[in-house]
C-alpha positions, 0 to 999 in steps of 0.5 A: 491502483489501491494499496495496503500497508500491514504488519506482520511479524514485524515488519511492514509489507504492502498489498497493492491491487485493482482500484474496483476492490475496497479496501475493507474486502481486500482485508477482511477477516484476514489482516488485524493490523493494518498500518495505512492504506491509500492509492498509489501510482507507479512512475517507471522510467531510468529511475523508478518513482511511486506516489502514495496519497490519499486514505481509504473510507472503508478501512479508515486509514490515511496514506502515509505519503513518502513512508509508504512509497518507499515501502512499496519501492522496497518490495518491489526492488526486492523482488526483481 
């Protein structure tokens, strides 16, 4: 999976979607402030783990690792 992290009002939420759509058209025309942007892999089990890396070329943003992950970690304990 791919995922995006920008800022809106704010604070930083994360946009996760299928790796066979670039960043850049998952964005475009509708998000000015993009934060990072990179892959993520989703771990479940007794305690759920997620592992960001990497960047993304077309946006030309970096993942920001542990910071990411535990935003996406957030939102997604949040929801459920």
């Amino acid at each position: 999976m791919k995922y995006i992290i920008v800022g809106y009002g704010g604070v930083e939420l994360p946009i996760i979607f299928d790796e066979i759509i670039d960043h850049f058209d998952m964005v475009k025309g509708s998000v000015d402030d993009v934060i990072s942007a990179g892959f993520v892999k989703f771990y479940p089990g007794k305690t759920f783990e997620v592992d960001c890396y990497g960047k993304s070329v077309t946006l030309k943003k970096q993942s920001r690792g542990e910071v990411d992950s535990q935003i996406i970690l957030r939102q997604m304990v949040k929801d459920y």
